[in-house]
N, C-alpha and C positions, 0 to 999 in steps of 0.2 A: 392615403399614405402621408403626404405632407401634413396632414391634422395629427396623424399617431406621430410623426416626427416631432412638431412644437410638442405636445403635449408631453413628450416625455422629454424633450432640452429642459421645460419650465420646472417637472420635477423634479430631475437632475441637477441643474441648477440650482434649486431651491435647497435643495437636500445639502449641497455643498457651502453652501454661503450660509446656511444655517449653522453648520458645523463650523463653520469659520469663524460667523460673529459669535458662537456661543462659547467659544474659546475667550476674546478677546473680556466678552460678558461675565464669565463664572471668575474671571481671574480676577478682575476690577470687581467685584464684589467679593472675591477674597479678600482682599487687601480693603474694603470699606471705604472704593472710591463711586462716588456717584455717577449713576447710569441714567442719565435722560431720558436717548433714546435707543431704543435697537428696533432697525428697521432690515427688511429683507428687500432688494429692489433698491434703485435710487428716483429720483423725482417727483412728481406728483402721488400725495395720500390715495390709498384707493380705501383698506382699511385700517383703522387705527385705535388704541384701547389703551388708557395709560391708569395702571396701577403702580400704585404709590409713587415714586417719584420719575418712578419708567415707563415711557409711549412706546409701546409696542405698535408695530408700523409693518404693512403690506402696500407698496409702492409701485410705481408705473412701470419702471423699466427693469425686468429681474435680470442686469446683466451684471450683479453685483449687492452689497448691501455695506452695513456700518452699525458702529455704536458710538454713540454723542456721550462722550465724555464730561462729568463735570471739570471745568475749569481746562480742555484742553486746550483753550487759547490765553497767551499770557496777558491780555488785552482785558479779557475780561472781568467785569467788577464783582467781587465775591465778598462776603460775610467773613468773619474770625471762625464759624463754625464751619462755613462753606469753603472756605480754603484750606482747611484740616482734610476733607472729603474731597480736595481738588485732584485733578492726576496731575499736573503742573506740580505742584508741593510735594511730591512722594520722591522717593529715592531713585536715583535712577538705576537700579537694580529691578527697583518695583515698578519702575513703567516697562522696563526690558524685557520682562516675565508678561506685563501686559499687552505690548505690541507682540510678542514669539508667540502666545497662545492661542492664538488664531490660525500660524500654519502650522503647528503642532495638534491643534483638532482635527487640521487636516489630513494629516500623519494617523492620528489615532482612529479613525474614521475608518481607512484604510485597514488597519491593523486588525478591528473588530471586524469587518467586509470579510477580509482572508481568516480569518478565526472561525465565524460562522461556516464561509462554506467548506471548508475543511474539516470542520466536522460532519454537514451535511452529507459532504461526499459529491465527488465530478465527474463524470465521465472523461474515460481519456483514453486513448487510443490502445489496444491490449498489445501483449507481446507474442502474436500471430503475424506471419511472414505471407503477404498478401500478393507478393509479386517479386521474382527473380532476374535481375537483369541479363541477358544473353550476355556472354563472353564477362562479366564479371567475375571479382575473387569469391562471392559466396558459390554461384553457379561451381566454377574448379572447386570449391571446399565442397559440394555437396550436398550445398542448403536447396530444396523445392519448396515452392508455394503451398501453405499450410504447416511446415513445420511454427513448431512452439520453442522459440528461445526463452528457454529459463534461467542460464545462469551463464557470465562471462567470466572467464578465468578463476570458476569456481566462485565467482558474488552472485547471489540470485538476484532476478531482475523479475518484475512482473507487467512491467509499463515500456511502451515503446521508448518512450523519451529516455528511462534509464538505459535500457539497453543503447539508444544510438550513445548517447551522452558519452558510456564507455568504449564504445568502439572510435567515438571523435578523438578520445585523449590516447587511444594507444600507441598514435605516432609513427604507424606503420611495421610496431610490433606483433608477430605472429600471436594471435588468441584461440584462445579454447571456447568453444561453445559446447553447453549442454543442449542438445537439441532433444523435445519429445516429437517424437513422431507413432501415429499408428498405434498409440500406448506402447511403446518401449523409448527409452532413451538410449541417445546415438551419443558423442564427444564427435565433433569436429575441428580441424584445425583451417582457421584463414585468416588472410594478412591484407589488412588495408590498405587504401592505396590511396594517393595524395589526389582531391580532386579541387579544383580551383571555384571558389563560388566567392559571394559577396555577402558581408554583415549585415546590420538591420541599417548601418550608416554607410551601403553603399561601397564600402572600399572592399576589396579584392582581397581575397583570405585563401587558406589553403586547410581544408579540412579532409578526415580520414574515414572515407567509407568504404562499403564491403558490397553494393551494388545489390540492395532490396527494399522491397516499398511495402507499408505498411496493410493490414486488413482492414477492412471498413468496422470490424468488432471490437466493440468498445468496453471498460470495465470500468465500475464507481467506486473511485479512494475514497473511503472513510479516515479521519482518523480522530485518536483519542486527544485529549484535551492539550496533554504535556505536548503533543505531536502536532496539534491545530493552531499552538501560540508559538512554537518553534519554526514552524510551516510560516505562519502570518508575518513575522519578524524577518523572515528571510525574504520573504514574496515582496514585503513590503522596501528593504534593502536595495533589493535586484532591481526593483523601478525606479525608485529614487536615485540611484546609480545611473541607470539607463539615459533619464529624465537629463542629469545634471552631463552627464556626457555630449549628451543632443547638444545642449547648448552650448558648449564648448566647441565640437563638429562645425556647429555654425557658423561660430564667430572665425573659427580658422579657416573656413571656404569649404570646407570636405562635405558638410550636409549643405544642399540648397533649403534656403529659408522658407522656397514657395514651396516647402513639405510644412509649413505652419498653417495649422488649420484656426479657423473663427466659428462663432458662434452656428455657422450657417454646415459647417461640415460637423462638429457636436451633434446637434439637431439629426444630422441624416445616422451619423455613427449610433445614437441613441435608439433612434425608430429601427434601424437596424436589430441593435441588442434584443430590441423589445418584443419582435417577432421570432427572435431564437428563444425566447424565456427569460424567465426571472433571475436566473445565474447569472446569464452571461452581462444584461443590463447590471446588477449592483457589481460583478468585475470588474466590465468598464466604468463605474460610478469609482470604484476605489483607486484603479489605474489615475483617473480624471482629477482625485481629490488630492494624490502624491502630485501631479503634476504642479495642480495650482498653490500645493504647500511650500513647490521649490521655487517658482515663480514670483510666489511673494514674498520671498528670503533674499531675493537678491537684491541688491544695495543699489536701484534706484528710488531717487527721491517722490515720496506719494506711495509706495511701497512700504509693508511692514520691514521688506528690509533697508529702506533708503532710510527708515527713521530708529532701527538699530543701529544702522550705524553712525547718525549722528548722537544716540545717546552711549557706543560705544568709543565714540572722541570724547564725548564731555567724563566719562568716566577716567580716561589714560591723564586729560587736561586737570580735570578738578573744576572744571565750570564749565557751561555750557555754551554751543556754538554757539553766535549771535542771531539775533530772529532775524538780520535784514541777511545775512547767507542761508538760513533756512529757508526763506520765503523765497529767495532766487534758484535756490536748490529745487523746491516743489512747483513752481513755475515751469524749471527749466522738464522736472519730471514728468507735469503733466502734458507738457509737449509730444514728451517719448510718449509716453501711454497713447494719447492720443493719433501719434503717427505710428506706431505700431496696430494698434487696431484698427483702422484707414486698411494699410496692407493686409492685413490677415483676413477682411470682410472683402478687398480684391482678387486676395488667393480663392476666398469661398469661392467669388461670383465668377472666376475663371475656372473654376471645375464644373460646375455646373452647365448643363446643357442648356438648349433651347426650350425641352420638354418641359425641364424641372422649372424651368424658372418660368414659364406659363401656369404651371400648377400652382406657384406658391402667388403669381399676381392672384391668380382667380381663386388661392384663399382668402386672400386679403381683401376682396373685391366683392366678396358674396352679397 
């Protein structure tokens, strides 16, 4: 278990930092700045191959990777030809495109993931009525277990999700259901009823149900292409939404931070996917790739977004920050970094049992 766990963090991982740096990669070589290196991993070479002016690198530690820019430091000493090809010397338009392209691969990564499997097709829970709760409002309306909701207030529905979706918004407005039963169709009328539950961020909501649980019979949405890039665009909104929400929740005390997972809870959520199939693992790969595209937009220093936003000063200024506040800025960033992943490998190692964490010595140990 703990082997199928690494094994699929390493290619999860790999798969996303790929898409990350090959963002950062295809743009800088649009623009005809010099690429050193692009390595996946940070630290010691493990393997390494450098055609033409690029070392392509597979490194010790995959919790991360990079691309060695020509002339990213203003320090260093370059040719007439080699400072035309510097990113230092380019516009800061065109370094702004070349630091964003990297969580926007993230973004597009995502995008292709929900495009593909919507075309593919998902299972998902059908619009059979698997359980009636006693003394609820479907029970009074009339609904039994096994009927078929097809259609509310006249919109057909064929997915549980649509159907609850609608009965959440009706606000405790009386609805019509088309109900099939028995091969004939019924019309029922029932009326929602406020029931108090909790959001994905924990706070106390007040939502409208009708008091039925779903059937274990599932059905696979296909859809067509206009319908899989429409689907993907929205999938991909909705998490990114979600994503930038959390973080906000946290900062105002409403989400507790020790819901921030590390490398060690990825690992188990991966090995997880991996035994449900191949859907649900590249889901979670795409959920994971929005994550880490919003993560690295935000405007700390050592981030792609701490370093838009120093080149979105030097744009509004007309020259650029000074290196000795840049260099205190990345300092002070890679502090954060650093004390932030500190806690989130503390969060891991507090969820984790006694079992698990025997298991993963005695991988290590073999």
């Amino acid at each position: 278990m703990i082997g199928v766990n690494i094994v699929s963090v390493i290619i999860l991982l790999g798969i996303l930092i790929f898409a990350h740096e090959l963002g950062h990669f295809l743009m800088a070589k649009y623009f005809r700045v010099g690429v050193l290196k692009f390595s996946l991993g940070f630290g010691r070479k493990l393997v390494g191959r450098k055609v033409g002016e690029t070392e392509y690198l597979i490194s010790l530690i995959p919790l991360g990777g990079y691309v060695k820019l020509l002339g990213e430091s203003e320090t260093e000493e370059l040719s007439a030809e080699e400072r035309r090809r510097s990113f230092m010397e380019q516009s800061v338009w065109r370094r702004m495109a070349i630091v964003a392209a990297g969580p926007a691969f993230n973004f597009l990564l995502a995008l292709i993931v929900f495009f593909i499997v919507n075309m593919v097709g998902v299972p998902v829970l059908s619009n059979v009525v698997g359980t009636v709760l006693p003394g609820s409002a479907a029970q009074e309306a009339g609904l039994v277990a096994g009927d078929v909701i097809e259609a509310v207030d006249g919109v057909n529905v064929s997915r549980w999700d649509e159907m609850a979706e609608r009965i959440a918004r009706s606000e405790g407005k009386t609805l019509r259901l088309t109900v099939l039963r028995a091969d004939r169709r019924v019309d029922l009328a029932v009326t929602p009823r406020p029931v108090s539950g909790r959001n994905i961020f924990g706070e106390e909501v007040k939502v409208y149900k009708i008091g039925i649980g779903p059937s274990p019979k599932t059905v696979v949405v296909r859809q067509n292409p206009a319908q899989a890039a429409y689907g993907a665009v929205k999938q991909t909104w909705v998490i990114t939404k979600l994503t930038v929400m959390s973080i906000v929740k946290i900062l105002e005390g409403v989400l507790s931070p020790r819901n921030l997972g590390g490398p060690i809870l990825i690992a188990q959520m991966a090995g997880a996917q991996v035994k449900e199939g191949i859907i649900p693992f590249i889901l979670f790969m795409a959920v994971l790739s929005i994550n880490l595209g919003v993560l690295n937009l935000l405007p700390i220093p050592i981030l792609d977004g701490g370093h838009l936003f120093f080149y979105a000063v030097e744009a509004l200024r007309g020259r650029p920050v000074s290196l000795r506040w840049r260099e205190r800025a990345q300092q002070v960033g890679f502090v954060i970094l650093v004390l932030l992943m500190i806690f989130v490998f503390a969060m891991d190692i507090d969820r984790l049992d006694i079992k698990a964490v025997n298991e993963v010595t005695k991988f290590f140990t073999k």
